[in-house]
Structure formats: structure tokens, C-alpha cells
VEXVEX-946482 format. One line per field, with one value per residue (C-alpha): residue in one letter; x, y, z; residue number from 1. Coordinates in nm, 4 decimals. Layout:
N
residu (A,...)
east (X,...)
north (Y,...)
up (Z,...)
num (NUM,...)
***
This chain:
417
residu (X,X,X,X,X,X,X,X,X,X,X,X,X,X,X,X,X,X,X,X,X,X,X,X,X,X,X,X,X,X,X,X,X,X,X,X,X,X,X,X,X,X,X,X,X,X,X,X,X,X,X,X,X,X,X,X,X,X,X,X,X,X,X,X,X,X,X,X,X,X,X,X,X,X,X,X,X,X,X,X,X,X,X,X,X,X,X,X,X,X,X,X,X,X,X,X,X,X,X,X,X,X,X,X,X,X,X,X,X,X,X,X,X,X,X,X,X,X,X,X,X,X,X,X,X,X,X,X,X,X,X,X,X,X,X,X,X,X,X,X,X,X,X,X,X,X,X,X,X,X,X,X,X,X,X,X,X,X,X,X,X,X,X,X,X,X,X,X,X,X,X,X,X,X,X,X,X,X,X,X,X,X,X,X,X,X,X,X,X,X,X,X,X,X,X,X,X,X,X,X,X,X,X,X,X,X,X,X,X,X,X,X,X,X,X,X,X,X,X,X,X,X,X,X,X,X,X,X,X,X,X,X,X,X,X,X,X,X,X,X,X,X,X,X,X,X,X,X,X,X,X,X,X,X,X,X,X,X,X,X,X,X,X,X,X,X,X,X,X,X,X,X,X,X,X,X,X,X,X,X,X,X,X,X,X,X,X,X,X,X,X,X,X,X,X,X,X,X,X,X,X,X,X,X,X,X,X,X,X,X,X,X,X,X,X,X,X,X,X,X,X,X,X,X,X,X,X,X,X,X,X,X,X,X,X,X,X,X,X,X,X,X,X,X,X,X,X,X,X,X,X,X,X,X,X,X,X,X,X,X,X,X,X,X,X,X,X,X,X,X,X,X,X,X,X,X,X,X,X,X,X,X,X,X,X,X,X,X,X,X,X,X,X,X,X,X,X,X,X,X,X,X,X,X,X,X,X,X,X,X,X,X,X,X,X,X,X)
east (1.0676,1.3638,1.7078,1.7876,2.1455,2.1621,2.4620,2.6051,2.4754,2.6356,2.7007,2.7495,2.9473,3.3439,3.2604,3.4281,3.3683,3.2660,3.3029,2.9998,2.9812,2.6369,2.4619,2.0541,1.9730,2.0458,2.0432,1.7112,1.5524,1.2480,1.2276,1.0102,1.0992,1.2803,1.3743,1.7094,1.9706,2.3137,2.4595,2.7782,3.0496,3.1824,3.4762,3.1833,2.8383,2.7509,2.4655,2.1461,2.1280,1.7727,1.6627,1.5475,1.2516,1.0366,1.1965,1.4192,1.7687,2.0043,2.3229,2.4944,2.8042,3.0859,3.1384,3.1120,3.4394,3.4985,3.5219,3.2697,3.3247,3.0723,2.8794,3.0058,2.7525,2.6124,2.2754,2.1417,1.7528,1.4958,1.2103,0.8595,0.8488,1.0767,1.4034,1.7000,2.0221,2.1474,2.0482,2.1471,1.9361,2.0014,2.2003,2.0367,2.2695,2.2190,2.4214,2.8035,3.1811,3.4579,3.4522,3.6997,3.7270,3.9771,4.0505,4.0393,4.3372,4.2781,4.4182,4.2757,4.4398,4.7444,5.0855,5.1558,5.5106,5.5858,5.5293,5.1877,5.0628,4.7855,4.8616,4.9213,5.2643,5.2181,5.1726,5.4439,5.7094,5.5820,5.6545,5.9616,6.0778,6.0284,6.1847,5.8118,5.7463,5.4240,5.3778,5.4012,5.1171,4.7385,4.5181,4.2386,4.1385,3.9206,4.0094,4.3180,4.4382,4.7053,4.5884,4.8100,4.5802,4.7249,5.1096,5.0587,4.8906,5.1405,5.4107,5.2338,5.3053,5.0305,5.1459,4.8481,4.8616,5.1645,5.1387,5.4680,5.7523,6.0681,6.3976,6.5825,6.2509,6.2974,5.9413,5.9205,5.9227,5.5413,5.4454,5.4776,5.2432,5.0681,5.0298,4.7193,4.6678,4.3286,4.2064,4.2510,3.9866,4.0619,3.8144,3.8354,3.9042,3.5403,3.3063,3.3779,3.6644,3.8168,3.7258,3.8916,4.1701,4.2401,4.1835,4.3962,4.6935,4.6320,4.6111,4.9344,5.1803,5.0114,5.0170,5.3255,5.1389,5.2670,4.9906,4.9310,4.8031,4.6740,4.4373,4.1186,3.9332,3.5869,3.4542,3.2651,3.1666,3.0101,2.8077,2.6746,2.5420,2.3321,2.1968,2.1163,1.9494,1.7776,1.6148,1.5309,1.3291,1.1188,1.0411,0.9720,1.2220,1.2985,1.6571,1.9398,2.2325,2.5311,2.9014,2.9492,2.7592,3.0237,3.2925,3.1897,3.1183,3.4774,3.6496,3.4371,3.5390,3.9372,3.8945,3.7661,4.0813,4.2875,4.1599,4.4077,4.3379,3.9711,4.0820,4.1630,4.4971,4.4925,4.7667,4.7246,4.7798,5.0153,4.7630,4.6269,4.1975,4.0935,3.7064,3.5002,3.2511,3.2434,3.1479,3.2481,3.3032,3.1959,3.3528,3.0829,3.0995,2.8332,2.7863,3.0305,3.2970,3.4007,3.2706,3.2285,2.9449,2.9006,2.7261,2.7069,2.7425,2.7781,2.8566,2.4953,2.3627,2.2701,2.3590,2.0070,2.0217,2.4020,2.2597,1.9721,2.1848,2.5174,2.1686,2.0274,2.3345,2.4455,2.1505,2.1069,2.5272,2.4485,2.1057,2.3254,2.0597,2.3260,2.2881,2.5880,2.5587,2.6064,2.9304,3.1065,3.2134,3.3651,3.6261,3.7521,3.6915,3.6544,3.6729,3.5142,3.4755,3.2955,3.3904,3.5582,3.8165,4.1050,4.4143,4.4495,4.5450,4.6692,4.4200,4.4851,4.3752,4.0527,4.2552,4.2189,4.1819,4.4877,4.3723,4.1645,4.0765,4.0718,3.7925,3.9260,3.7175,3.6475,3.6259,3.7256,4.0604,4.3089,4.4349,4.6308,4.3610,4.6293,4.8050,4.5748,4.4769,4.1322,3.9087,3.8056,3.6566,3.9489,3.9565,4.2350,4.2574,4.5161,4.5150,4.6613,4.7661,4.9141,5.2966,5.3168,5.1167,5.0166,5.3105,5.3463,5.3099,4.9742,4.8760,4.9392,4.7733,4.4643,4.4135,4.4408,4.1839,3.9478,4.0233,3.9936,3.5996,3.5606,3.7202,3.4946,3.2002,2.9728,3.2606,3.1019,2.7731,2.9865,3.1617,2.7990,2.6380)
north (-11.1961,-11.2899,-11.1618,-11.0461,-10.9714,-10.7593,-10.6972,-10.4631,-10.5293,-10.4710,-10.1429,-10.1373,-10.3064,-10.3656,-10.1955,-10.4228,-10.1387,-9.8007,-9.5472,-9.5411,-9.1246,-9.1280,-9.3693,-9.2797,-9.4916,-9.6316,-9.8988,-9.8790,-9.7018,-9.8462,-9.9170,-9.9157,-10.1696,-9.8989,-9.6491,-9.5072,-9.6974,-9.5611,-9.3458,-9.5384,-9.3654,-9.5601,-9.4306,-9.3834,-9.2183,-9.1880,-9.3948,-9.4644,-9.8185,-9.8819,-10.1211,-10.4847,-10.4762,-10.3295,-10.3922,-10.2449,-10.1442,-10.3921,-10.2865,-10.0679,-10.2154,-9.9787,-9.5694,-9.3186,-9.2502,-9.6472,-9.8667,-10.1155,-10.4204,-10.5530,-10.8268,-10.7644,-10.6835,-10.3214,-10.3819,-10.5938,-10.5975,-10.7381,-10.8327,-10.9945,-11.3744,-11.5955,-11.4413,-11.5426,-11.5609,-11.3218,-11.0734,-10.8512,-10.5876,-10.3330,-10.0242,-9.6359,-9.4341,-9.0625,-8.8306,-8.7627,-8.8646,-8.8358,-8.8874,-9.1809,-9.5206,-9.4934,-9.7808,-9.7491,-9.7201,-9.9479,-10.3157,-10.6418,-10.9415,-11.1293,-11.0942,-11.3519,-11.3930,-11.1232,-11.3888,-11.5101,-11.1443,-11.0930,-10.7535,-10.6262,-10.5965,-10.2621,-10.2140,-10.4583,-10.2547,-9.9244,-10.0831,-10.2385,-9.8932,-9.7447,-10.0862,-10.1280,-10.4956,-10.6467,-10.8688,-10.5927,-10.3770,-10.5082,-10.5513,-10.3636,-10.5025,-10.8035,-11.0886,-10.9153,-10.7727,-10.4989,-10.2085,-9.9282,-9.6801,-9.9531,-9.8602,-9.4860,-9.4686,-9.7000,-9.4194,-9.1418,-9.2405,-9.4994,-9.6929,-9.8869,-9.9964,-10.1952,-10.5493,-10.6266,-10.4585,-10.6078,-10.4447,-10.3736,-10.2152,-9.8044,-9.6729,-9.3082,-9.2504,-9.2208,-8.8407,-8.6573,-8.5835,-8.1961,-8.0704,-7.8339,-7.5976,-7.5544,-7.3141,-7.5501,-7.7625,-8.0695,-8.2077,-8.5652,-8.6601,-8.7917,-8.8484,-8.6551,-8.4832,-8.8037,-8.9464,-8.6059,-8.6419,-9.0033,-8.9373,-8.5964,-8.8179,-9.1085,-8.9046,-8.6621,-8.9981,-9.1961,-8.9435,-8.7098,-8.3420,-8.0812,-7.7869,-7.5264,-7.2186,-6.9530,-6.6622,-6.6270,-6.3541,-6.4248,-6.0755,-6.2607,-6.5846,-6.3583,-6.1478,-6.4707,-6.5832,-6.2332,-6.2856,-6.6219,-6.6033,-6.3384,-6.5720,-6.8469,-6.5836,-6.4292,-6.7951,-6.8342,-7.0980,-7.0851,-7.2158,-6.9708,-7.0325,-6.9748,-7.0290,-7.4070,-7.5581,-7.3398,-7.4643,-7.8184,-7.8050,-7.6390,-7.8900,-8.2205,-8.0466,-8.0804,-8.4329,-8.5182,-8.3805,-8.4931,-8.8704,-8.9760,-8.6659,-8.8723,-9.1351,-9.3152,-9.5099,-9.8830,-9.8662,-10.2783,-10.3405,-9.9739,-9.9348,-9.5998,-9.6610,-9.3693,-9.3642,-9.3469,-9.1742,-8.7886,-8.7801,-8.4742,-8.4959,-8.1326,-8.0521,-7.9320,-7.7668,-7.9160,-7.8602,-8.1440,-8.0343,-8.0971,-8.3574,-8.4348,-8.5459,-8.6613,-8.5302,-8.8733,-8.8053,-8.4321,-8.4562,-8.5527,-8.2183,-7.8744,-7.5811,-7.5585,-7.9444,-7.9519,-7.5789,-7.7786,-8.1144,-7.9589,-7.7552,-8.0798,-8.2453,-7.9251,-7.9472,-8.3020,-8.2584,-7.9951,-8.1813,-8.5263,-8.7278,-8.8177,-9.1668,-9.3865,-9.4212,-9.0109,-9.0212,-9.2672,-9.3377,-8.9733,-8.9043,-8.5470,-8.3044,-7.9896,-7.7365,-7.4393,-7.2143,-6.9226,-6.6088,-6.7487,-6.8939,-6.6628,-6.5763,-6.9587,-7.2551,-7.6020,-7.8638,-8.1910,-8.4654,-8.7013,-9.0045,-9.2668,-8.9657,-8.7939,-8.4440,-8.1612,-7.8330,-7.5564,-7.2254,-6.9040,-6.5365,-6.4328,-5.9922,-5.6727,-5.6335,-5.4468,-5.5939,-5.5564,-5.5667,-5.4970,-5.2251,-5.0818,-5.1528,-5.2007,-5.3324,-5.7343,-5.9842,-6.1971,-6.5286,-6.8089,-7.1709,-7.3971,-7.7695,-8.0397,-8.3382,-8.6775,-8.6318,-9.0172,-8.9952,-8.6636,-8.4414,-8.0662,-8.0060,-8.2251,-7.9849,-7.6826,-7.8020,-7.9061,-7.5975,-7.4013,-7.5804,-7.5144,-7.1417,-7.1524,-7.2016,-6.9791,-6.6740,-6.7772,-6.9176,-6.9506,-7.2377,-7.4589,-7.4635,-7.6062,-7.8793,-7.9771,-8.0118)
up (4.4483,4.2333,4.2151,3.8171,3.7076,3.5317,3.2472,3.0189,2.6658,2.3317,2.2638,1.9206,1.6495,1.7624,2.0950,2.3537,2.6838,2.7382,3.0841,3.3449,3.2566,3.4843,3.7154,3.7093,3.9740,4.2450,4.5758,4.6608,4.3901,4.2141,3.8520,3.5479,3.2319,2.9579,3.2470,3.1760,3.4576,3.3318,3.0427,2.9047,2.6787,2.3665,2.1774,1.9270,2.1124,2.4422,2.5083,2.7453,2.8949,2.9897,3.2599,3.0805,3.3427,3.6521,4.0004,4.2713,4.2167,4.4647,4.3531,4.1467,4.0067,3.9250,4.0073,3.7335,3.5714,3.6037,3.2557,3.2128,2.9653,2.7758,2.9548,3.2913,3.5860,3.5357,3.8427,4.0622,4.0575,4.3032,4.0165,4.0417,3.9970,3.8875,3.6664,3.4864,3.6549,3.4404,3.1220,2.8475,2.6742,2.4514,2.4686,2.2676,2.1421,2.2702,2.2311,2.0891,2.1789,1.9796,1.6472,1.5601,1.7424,2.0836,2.3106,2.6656,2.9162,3.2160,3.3582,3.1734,3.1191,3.3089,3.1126,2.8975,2.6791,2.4096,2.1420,2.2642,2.3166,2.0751,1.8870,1.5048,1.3448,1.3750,1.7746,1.8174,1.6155,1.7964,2.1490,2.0276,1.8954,2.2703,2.4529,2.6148,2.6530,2.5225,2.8074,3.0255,2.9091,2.9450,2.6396,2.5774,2.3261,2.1559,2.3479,2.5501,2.2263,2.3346,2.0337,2.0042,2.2503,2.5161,2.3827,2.3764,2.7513,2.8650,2.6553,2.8424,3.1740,3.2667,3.5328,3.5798,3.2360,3.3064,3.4303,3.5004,3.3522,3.3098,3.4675,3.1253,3.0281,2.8833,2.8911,2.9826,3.3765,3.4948,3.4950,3.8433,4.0582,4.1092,4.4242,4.4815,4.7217,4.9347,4.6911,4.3918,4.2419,4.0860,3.8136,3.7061,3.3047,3.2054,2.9344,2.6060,2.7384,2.8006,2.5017,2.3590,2.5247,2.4496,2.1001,2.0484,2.2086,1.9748,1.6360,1.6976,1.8452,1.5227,1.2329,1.1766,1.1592,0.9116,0.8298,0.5352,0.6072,0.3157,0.2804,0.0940,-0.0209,-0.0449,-0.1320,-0.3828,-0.2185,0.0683,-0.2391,-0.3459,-0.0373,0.0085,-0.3153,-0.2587,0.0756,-0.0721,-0.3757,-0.0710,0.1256,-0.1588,-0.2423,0.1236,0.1996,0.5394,0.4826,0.5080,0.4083,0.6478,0.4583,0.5478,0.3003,0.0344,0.1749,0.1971,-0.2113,-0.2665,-0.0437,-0.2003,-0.5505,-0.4640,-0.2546,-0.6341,-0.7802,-0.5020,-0.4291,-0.1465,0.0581,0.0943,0.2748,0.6002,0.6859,0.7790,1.0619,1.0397,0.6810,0.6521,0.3356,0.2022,0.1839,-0.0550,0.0036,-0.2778,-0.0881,0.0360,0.4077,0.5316,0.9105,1.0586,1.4065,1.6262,2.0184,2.2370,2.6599,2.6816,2.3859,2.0838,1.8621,1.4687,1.3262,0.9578,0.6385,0.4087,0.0387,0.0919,-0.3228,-0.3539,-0.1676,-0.3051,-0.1229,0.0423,0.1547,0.3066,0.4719,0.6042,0.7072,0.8904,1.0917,1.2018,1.2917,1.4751,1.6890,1.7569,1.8314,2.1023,2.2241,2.2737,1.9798,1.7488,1.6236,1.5892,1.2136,1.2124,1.4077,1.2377,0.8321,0.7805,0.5015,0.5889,0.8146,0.8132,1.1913,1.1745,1.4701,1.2743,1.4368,1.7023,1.4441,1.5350,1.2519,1.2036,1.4284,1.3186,1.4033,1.4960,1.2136,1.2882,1.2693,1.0705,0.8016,0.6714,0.6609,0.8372,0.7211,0.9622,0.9193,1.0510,1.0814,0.8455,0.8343,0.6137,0.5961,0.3404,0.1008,-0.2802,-0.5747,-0.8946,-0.7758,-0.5143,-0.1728,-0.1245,0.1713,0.1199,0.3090,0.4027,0.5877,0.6458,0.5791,0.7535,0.6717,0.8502,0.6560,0.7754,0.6034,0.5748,0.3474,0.2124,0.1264,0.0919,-0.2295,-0.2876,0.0488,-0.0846,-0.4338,-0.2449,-0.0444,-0.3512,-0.5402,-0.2607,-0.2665,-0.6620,-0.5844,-0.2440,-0.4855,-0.8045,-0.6188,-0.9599,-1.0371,-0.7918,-1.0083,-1.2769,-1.0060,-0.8801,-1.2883)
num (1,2,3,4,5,6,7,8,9,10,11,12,13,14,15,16,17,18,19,20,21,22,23,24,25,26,27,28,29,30,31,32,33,34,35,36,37,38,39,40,41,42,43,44,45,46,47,48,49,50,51,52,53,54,55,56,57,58,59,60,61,62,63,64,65,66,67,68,69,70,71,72,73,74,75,76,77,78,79,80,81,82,83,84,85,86,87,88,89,90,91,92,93,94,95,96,97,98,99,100,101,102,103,104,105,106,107,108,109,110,111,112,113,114,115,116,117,118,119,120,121,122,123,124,125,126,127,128,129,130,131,132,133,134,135,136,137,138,139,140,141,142,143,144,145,146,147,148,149,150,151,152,153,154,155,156,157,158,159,160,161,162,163,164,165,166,167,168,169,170,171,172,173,174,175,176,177,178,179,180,181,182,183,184,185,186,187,188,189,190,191,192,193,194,195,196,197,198,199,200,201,202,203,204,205,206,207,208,209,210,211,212,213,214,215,216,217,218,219,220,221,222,223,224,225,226,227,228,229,230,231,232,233,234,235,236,237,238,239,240,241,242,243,244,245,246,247,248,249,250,251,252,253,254,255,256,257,258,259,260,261,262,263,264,265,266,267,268,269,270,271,272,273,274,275,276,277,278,279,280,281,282,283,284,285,286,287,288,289,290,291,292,293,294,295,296,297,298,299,300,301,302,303,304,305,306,307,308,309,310,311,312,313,314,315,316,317,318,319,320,321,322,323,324,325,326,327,328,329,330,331,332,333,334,335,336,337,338,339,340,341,342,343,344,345,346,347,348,349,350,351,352,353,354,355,356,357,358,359,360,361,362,363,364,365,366,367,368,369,370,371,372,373,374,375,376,377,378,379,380,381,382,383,384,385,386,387,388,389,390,391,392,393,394,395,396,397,398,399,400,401,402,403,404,405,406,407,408,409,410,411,412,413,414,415,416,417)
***
């Protein structure tokens, strides 16, 4: 028998660590080769590392909720015959996270001087803005790199973030504690949630928020999708067309007409990146929460193919088989709740993008037709748009563009010949 350590492979392009969300084995348990040892969150996919070969689990390294880097020692195995020292393997994505790239939180590094800290112009003016002290904060990052997740969690009260800080330093005091009382429960920040959380805090301390809100009625767009299901069943399609797939073609027609609206911002360079391609991002809720997952080219589609894509990516979003390549490489996003929409809320931007549009109910309600009041179906639309970048006017232009073709529906034939 041979000891084999084992340790935690790449997980994916720019991935550096990821949080031990489940252990699947463990001391003492045997092992086939491929069997499933650990599921590992990335700030991109949650995925399934598989043991590299048969044997018996020695040790586990690391407790769920724990951060794992790349390469370090993920298990111990007892293994037939002769072994390596040490080994990689290969990691599967399986299932979502959040949709847009979030460093971790956690100690790594010793400090070093503020000039010899590795870290963009950008991060550097940001802690120099809120007296926080490079050197003080651990890196994250690519060779210690201290990214601007490091600045915000060290912003938000995370003491353990902070090396050493230096007396004259004027970070915000760490957050008190909360008591609990014996009939409390207290459930830990893991997984997607985490992810969630990390990511809400990044996008509203990065990206001043302003939102848009205006009413549609779509008395006509919902006639067109009876009549329209009703042609795909007689011609026994089993598609059926739900109102996403409309509002993806109305939104991809005013991202044409309104370029830097498609597009992510380079925090490193301060540059605008208007995408020439249209991948809508499409907020889904899974078991574990929220999580976007992206329809590529969604100007390429026809109603009946985005109907039959946002399905599939729905499903493999709430059955956790979302590959990496669907999670990542989105343009806009659009959050739509369906019925559970509410009035309107103000969602928070996928950052890097600059803009989200919001779905509310849509239901009958009154409203003025010339000068009477008749009963429509009504829905809301609130967008949220990154105001470095975006201002109010181009907003409110955008948002009407994409209730031009919700209100005239047969215009979107004409955007799609």
C-alpha cells in the first residue's frame, strides 16, 4: 500500500480557489477511481471533484464552509502499489453559482509595503479613498494580488482580512456581534448564497445604481402569444411559448439601438467594452438561489428556439448541470420573477455589465385608452443602469424602445428580418 496525496486541481480558467460546499467522503471510507470526493464552489459553477483513483480515504483536508486554493491538499488516500507523492486531476462543473467572477474573503499572504503590494490602479485608489492600507489587507488574488473583493470585505467589517493594520488606519469599525437566544438558529453563509452575497456587495460598492421604472401594456403582445401557441400546437410542436423569449427580442432590438447598454466595464483599464455579441444573462431561482445563466447569440434565435433555450437552461439551472461556458460571457440581464414579480423592484446590476432589466406581473388592470378607461393587461419594467456610465436619459430611451416592441409585438418580425 502507498500513501497518494491528493490535491485540488484546476478549476477552471482564472480560478485561483473555491469553498469546500460538501465533503462526500470521508476518513475511512473506501473509494472507486471517478467517485465524487468533494463539491467545490467557484465564483463561476459549483463543481464535482472526483477521486484520481481507487483506495481508502486517510484524511480529509479542510471543513465545509472552508476555502480551498488551488493545488493545496484536498485527501489523503491509502492506494494499491506504488503512487506519486502527490496529484492533480480534474475538476466537472455541476451545477450553478453566481453569475459574475467574485474573489474570496479569507487570510493569504504576509503584509508586504504599500508599494510592493501587487494590486490595479484602481483597488489602490479605492483603499486610498477609505485610508485602508494595502499592506494591511491579504491578497486574494493571483499571486497575493489584493483585487477589490479583498478592499470591500476588508470595508465591510472583515477583521480577518486584515493583516496588520496600521494605527493611523480609518477603515470602518468591524460589525458587532448578534446575540441569539436559545430559540434562535443560526445558519452559516455557504455555497450560492455566499457567492450571492459576496457578489450583491461587490456590484452595489462598485457601480453607482440609479433605476427606471415604466409601465407596459401588452394587451397585444399577450394576443400574439395565444395565437402563436396556437399555430405551434396544430403543427404539433411541442414548444410553447411563455413571454421571455418576447422580451428577450425587444430588449436585443434596443441593446442594437443602444450599443453601450451591451457591455461590461473594465474596472482595470476604467474602459467601456461594448460587446458585439447579444448574450442575454437570464436570472433563474434554483434549491440553492438565485443564479443567471446565459442564452449566447439570443439575436440569432427565433421565438420558438430562445422558448426552447431559456427551458433548458432553466432546468439544468434548477438540476445544478450548468456548464461553465453557460454561466459566464453574458452582456445583459434580464430578472424575471413571472408572477411573483410584484409592482416593480430595483435590481441590483450583474456586474461587470452596466444594466439589468427587471420583469414585474403582469395582470388586468384599468387603464386610459383615448379618453376611456378600459381593462388591459399591464405589467412594469424597472431597469437598473450603472450611472458611470449609462445616464438617465439613454435609460429612459432604452426602456422605451423595448416597450415600443412589447406594445406592437408584429415590430419584432421586422427587428429579427
Amino acid at each position: 500500500m502507498a500513501i497518494f496525496e491528493f490535491k485540488l486541481p484546476d478549476l477552471g480558467e482564472g480560478v485561483m480557489e473555491g469553498e469546500l460546499v460538501k465533503w462526500h467522503v470521508k476518513a475511512g471510507d473506501s473509494v472507486k477511481e471517478d467517485q465524487v470526493l468533494a463539491e467545490v464552489m467557484t465564483d463561476k459553477a459549483t463543481v464535482t471533484v472526483p477521486a484520481p483513483k481507487a483506495g481508502r480515504v486517510v484524511k480529509t483536508h479542510g471543513n465545509e464552509g472552508d476555502m480551498a486554493k488551488v493545488h493545496q491538499l484536498l485527501v489523503t488516500l491509502e492506494v494499491e502499489g506504488a503512487a506519486p507523492a502527490q496529484a492533480g486531476g480534474h475538476a466537472e462543473a455541476s451545477a450553478p453559482a453566481a453569475a459574475a467572477p467574485v474573489a474570496g474573503g479569507h487570510v493569504g499572504g504576509a503584509p508586504a509595503s504599500a508599494s510592493k503590494v501587487l494590486a490595479t490602479p484602481v483597488t489602490r485608489r479605492m483603499a486610498r479613498e477609505h485610508g485602508l492600507d494595502l499592506a494591511a489587507i491579504a491578497g486574494t488574488g493571483p499571486q497575493g494580488r489584493v483585487t477589490k473583493a479583498d478592499v470591500v470585505a476588508a470595508l465591510e467589517g472583515g477583521e480577518k482580512n486584515v493583516v496588520a493594520a496600521p494605527v493611523e488606519q480609518k477603515a470602518r469599525p468591524a460589525a458587532p456581534a448578534v446575540s441569539s437566544g436559545a430559540a434562535d438558529e443560526r445558519v452559516p453563509l455557504r455555497g450560492l448564497r455566499k457567492k450571492i452575497a459576496e457578489k450583491m456587495v461587490r456590484s452595489k460598492f462598485t457601480a453607482p445604481h440609479f433605476a427606471f421604472v415604466e409601465e407596459v401594456d401588452a394587451t397585444e403582445l399577450v394576443a400574439l402569444r395565444a395565437r402563436l401557441n396556437a399555430q405551434l400546437a396544430a403543427a404539433g410542436e411541442s414548444t410553447k411559448l411563455n413571454y421571455l423569449p418576447f422580451i428577450i427580442k425587444a430588449t436585443v432590438a434596443a441593446l442594437k439601438k443602444f450599443p453601450h447598454l451591451n457591455a461590461n466595464f473594465d474596472e482595470a483599464s476604467q474602459e467601456l467594452v461594448v460587446r458585439g455579441e447579444y448574450n442575454i444573462g437570464m436570472a433563474a431561482a434554483t434549491p440553492d438561489g438565485l443564479t443567471v445563466a446565459v442564452v449566447k447569440n439570443a439575436d440569432r434565435l427565433t421565438l420558438a428556439e430562445l422558448a426552447r433555450e431559456t427551458a433548458r437552461l432553466g432546468a439544468a439551472a434548477r438540476d445544478r448541470k450548468l456548464k461553465m461556458e453557460e454561466l459566464t460571457g453574458g452582456t445583459f440581464t434580464i430578472s424575471s420573477l413571472g408572477q411573483s414579480g410584484g409592482l416593480f423592484a430595483t435590481p441590483i446590476i450583474n456586474h461587470p455589465e452596466v444594466g439589468i432589466l427587471g420583469v414585474h406581473r403582469l395582470k388586468k388592470r384599468p387603464a386610459v385608452v383615448g379618453d376611456q378607461v378600459v381593462v388591459r393587461d399591464m405589467m412594469n419594467l424597472s431597469l437598473s443602469c450603472d450611472h458611470r456610465v449609462i445616464d438617465g436619459s439613454v435609460a429612459a430611451d432604452f426602456t422605451y424602445e423595448i416597450i415600443k416592441y412589447l406594445e406592437k409585438p408584429d415590430l419584432l418580425f421586422l427587428a429579427m428580418a
